[in-house]
DOKEPA-203378 format. One record per residue (C-alpha): chain; z, x, y; residue number from 1; residue in three letters. Coordinates in Angstrom, 2 decimals. Each point is the difference from the previous one (the first is absolute). Layout:
<recs>
<rec><unit>A</unit><z>Z</z><x>X</x><y>Y</y><pos>NUM</pos><code>ALA</code></rec>
...
</recs>
This chain:
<recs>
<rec><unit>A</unit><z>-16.64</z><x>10.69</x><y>-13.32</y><pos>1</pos><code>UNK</code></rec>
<rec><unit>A</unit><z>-0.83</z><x>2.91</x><y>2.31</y><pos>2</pos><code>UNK</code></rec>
<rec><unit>A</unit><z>-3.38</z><x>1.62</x><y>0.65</y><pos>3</pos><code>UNK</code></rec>
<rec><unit>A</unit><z>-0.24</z><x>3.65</x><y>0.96</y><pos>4</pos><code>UNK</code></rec>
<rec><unit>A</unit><z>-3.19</z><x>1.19</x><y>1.41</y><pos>5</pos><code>UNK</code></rec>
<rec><unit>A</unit><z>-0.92</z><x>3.73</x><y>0.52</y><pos>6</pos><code>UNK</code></rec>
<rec><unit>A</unit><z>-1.78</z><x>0.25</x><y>3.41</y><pos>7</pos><code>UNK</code></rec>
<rec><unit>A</unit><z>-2.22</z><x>2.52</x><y>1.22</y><pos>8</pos><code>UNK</code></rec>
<rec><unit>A</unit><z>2.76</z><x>1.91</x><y>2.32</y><pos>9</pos><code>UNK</code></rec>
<rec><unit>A</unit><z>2.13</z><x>0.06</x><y>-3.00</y><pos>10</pos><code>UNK</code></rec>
<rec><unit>A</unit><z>2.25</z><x>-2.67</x><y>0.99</y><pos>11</pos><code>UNK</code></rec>
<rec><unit>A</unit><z>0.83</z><x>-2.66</x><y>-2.53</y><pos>12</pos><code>UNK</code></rec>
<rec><unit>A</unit><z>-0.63</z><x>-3.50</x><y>1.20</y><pos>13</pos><code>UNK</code></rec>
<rec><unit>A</unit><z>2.23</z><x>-2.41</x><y>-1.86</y><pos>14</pos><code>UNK</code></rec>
<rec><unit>A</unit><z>-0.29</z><x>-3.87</x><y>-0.24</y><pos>15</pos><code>UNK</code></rec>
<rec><unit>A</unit><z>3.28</z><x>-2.40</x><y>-1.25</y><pos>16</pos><code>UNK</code></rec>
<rec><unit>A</unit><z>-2.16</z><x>-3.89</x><y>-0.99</y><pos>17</pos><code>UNK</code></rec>
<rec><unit>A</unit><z>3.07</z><x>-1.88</x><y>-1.62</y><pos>18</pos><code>UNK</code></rec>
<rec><unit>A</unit><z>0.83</z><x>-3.88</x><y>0.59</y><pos>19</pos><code>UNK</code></rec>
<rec><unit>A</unit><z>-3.34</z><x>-0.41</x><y>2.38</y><pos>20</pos><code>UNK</code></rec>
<rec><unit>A</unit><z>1.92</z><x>2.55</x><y>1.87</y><pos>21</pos><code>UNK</code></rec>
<rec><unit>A</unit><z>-2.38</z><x>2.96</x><y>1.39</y><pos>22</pos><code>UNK</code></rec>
<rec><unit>A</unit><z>1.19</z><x>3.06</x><y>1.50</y><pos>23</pos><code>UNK</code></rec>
<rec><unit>A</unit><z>-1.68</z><x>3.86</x><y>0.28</y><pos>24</pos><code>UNK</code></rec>
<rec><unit>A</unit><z>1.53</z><x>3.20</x><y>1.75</y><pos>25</pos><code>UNK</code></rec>
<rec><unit>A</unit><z>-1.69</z><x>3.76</x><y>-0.47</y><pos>26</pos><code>UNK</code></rec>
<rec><unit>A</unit><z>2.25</z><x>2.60</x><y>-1.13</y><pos>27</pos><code>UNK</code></rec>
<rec><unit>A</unit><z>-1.03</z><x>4.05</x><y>0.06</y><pos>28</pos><code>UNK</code></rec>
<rec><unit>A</unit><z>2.55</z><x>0.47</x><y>-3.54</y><pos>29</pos><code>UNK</code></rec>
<rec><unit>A</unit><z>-0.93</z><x>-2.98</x><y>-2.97</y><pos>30</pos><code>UNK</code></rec>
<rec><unit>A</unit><z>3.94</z><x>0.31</x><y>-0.38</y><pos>31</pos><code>UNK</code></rec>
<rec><unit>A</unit><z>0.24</z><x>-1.06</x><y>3.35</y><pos>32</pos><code>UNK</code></rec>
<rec><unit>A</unit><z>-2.28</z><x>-2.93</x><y>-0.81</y><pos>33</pos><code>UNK</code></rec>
<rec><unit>A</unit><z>1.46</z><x>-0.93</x><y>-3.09</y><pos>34</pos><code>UNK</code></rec>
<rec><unit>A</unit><z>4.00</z><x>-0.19</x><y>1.38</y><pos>35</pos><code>UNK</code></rec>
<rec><unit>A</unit><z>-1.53</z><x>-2.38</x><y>2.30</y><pos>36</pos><code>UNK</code></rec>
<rec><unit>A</unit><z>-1.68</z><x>-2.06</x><y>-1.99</y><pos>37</pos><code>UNK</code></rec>
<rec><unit>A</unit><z>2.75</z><x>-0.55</x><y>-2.32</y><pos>38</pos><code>UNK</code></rec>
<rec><unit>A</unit><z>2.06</z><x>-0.88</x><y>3.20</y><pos>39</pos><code>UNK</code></rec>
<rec><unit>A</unit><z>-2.87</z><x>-2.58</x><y>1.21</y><pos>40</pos><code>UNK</code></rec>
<rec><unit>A</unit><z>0.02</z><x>-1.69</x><y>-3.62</y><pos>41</pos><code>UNK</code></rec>
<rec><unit>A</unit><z>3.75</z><x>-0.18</x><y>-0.24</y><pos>42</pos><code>UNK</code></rec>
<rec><unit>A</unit><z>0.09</z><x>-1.46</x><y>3.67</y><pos>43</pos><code>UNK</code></rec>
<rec><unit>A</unit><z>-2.93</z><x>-2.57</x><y>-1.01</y><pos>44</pos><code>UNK</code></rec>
<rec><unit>A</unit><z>2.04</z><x>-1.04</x><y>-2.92</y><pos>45</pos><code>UNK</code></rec>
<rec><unit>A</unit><z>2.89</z><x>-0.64</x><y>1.64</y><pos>46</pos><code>UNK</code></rec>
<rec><unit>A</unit><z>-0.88</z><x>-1.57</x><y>3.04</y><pos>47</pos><code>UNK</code></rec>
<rec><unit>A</unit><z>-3.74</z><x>-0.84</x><y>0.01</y><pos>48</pos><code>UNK</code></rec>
<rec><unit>A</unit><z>-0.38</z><x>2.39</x><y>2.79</y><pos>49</pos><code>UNK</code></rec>
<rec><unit>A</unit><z>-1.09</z><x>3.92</x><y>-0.23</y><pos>50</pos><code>UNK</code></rec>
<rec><unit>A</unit><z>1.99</z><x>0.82</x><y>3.44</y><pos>51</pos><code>UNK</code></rec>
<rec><unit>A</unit><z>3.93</z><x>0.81</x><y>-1.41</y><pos>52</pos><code>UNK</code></rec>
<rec><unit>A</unit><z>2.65</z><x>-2.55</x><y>1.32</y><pos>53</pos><code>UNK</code></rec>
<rec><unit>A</unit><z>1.66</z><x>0.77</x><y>2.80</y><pos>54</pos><code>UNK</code></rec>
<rec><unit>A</unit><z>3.78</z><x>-0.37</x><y>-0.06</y><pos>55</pos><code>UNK</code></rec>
<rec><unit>A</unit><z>0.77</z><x>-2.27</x><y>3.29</y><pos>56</pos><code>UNK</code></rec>
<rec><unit>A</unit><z>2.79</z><x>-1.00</x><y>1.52</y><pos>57</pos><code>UNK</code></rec>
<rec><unit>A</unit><z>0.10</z><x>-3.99</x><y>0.67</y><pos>58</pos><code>UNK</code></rec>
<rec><unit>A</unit><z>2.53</z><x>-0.30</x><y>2.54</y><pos>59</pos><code>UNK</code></rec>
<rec><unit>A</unit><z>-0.85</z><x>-4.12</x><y>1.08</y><pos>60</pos><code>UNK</code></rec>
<rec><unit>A</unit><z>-1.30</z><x>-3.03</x><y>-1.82</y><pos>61</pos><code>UNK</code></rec>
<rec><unit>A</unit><z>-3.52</z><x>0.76</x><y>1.98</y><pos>62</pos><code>UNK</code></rec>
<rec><unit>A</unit><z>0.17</z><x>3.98</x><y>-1.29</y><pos>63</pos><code>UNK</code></rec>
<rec><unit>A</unit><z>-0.20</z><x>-1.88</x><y>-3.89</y><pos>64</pos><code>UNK</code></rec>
<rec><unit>A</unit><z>-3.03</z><x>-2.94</x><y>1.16</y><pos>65</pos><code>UNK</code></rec>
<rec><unit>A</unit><z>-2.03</z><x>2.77</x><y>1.41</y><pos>66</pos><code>UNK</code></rec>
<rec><unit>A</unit><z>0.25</z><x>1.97</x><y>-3.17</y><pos>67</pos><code>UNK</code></rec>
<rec><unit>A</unit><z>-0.48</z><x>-2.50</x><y>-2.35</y><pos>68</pos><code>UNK</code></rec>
<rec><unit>A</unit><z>-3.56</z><x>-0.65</x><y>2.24</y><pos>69</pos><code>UNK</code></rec>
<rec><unit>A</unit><z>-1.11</z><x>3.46</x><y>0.01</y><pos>70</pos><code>UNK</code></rec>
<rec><unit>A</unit><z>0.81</z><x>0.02</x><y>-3.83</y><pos>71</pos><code>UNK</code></rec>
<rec><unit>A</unit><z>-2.16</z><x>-2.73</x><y>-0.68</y><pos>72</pos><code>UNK</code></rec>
<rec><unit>A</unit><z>-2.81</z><x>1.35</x><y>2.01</y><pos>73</pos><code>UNK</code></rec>
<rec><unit>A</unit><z>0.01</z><x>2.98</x><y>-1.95</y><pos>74</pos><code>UNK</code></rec>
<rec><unit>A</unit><z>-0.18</z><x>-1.26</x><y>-3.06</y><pos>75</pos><code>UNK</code></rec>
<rec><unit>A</unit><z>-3.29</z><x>-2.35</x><y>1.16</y><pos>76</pos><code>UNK</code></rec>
<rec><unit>A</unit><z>1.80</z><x>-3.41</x><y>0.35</y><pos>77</pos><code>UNK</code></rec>
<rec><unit>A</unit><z>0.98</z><x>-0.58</x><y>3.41</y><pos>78</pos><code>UNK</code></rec>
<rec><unit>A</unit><z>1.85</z><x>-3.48</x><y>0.86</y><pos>79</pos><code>UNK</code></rec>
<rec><unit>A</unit><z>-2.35</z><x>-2.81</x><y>0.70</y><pos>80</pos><code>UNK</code></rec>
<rec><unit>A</unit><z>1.03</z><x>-1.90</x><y>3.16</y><pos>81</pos><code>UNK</code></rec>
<rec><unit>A</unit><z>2.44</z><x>-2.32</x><y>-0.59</y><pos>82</pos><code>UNK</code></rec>
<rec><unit>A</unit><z>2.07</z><x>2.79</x><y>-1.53</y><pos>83</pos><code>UNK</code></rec>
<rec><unit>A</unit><z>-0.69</z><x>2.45</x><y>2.66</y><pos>84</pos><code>UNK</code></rec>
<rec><unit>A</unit><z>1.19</z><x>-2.91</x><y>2.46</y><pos>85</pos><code>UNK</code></rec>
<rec><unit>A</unit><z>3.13</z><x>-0.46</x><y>-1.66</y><pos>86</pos><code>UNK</code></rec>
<rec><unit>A</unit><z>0.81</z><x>3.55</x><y>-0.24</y><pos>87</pos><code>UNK</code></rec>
<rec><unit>A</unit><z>-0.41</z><x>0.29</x><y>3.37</y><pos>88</pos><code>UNK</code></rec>
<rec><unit>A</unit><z>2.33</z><x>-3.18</x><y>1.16</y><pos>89</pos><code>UNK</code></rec>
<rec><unit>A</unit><z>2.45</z><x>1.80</x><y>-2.34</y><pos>90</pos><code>UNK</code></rec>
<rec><unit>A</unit><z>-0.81</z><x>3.65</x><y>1.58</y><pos>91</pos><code>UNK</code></rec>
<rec><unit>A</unit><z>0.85</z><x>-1.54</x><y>3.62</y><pos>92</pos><code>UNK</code></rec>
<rec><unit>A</unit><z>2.86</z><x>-2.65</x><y>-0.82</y><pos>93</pos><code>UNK</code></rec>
<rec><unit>A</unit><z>2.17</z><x>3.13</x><y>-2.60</y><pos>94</pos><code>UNK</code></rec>
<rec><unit>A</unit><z>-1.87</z><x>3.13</x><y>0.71</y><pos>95</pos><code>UNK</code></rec>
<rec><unit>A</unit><z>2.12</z><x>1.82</x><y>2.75</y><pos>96</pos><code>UNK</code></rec>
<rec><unit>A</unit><z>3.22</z><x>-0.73</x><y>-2.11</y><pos>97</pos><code>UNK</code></rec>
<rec><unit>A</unit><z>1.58</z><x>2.91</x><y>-1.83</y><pos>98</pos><code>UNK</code></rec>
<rec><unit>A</unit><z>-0.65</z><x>0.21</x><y>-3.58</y><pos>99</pos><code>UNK</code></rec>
<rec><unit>A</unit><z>3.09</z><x>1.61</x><y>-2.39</y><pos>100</pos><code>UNK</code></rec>
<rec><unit>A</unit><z>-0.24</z><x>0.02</x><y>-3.63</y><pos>101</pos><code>UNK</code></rec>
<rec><unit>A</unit><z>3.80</z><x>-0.68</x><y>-0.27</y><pos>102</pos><code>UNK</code></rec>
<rec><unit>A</unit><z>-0.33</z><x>-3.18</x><y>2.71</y><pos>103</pos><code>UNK</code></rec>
<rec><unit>A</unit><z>-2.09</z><x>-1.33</x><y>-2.76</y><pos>104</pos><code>UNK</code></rec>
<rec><unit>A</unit><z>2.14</z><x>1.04</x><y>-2.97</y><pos>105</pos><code>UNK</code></rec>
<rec><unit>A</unit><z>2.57</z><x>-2.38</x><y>1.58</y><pos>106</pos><code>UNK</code></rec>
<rec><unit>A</unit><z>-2.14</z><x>-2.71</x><y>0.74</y><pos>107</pos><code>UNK</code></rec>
<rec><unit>A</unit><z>-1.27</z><x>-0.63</x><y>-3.49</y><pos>108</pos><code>UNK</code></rec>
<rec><unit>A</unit><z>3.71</z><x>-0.11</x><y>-1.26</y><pos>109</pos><code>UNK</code></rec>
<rec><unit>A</unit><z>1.10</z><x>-2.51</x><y>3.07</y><pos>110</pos><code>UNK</code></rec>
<rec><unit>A</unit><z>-3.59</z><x>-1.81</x><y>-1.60</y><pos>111</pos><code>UNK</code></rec>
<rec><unit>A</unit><z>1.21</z><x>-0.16</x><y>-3.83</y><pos>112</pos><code>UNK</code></rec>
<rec><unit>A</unit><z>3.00</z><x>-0.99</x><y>0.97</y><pos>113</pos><code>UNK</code></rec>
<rec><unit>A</unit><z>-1.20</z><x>-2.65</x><y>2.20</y><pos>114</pos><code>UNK</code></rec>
<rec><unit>A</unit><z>-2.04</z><x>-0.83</x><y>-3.00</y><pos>115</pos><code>UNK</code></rec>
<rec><unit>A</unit><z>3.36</z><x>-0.72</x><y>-2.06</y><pos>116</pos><code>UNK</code></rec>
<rec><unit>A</unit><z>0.41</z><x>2.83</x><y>-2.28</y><pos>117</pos><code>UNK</code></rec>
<rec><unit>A</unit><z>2.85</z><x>1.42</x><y>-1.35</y><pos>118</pos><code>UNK</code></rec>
<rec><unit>A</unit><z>1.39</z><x>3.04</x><y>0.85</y><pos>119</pos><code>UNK</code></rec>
<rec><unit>A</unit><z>-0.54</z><x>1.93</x><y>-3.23</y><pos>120</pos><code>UNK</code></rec>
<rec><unit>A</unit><z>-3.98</z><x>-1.32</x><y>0.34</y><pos>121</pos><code>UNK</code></rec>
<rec><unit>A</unit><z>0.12</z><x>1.42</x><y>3.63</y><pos>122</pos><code>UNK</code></rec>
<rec><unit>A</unit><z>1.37</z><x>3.33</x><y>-1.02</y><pos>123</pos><code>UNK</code></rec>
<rec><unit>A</unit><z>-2.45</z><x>-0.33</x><y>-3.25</y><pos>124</pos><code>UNK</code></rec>
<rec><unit>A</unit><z>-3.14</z><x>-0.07</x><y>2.14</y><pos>125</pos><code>UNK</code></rec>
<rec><unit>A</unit><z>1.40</z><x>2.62</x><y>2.95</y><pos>126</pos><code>UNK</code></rec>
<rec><unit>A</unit><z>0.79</z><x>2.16</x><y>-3.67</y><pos>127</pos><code>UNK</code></rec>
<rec><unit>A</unit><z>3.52</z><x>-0.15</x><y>0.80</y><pos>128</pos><code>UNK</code></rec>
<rec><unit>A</unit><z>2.48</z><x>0.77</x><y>-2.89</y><pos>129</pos><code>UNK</code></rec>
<rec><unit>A</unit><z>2.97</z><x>-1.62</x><y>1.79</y><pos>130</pos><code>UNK</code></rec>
<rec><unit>A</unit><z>-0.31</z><x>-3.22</x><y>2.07</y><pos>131</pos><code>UNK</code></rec>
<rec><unit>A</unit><z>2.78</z><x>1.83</x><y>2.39</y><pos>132</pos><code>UNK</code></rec>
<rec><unit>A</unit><z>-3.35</z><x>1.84</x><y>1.37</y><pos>133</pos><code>UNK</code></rec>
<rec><unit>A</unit><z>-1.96</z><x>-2.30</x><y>0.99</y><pos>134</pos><code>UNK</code></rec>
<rec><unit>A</unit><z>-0.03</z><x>-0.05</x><y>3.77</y><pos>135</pos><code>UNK</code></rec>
</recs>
């Protein structure tokens, strides 16, 4: 819930507590400060953190290690050591190799059928109608 405080010069200070989450801006228009607000609570609920998500491009195994980190730091829980360690053995062993969505699209099917499933199950679980388009 939002607190809006008329100050002296007329400004409206307002103050977003939600999820031991703090966060205050000043506004000169209380519409101002109450469109923001809304947007801090909505970002609070949805990912713990009043700054909005950015929309980043992972292009490399690394890229994804580095965000998951910063994630976890934002929300208040960053990796003890072991886990930092072995994030960062995986960061230098994978993280310079290209990352495509579709490269991994076609490694989970190689995977299931590795795995001995059928190819109706396969095409099933990649929510394939047909079995001829699985690939």
């Amino acid at each position: 819930m939002a607190s809006f405080t008329q100050l002296p010069s007329g400004n409206w200070r307002v103050q977003v507590r939600r999820k031991n989450r703090y966060v205050a801006e000043t506004f000169r228009r209380r519409k101002d400060g109450e469109e923001w607000a809304l947007d801090m609570e909505r970002n609070i609920d949805r990912s713990g953190s009043p700054k909005p998500r950015a929309v980043v491009k992972a292009r490399t195994f690394g890229d994804i290690i580095d965000l998951h980190v910063q994630d976890m730091h934002e929300v208040g829980r960053p990796h003890r050591r072991s886990k930092a360690a072995v994030l960062e053995a995986l960061k230098e062993s994978l993280g310079s190799e290209d990352l495509l969505f579709h490269d991994l699209r076609h490694e989970g099917t190689s995977r299931l059928f590795e795995a001995g499933l059928s190819i109706e199950k396969v095409a099933s679980a990649r929510r394939h109608f047909r079995g001829d388009q699985v690939s």
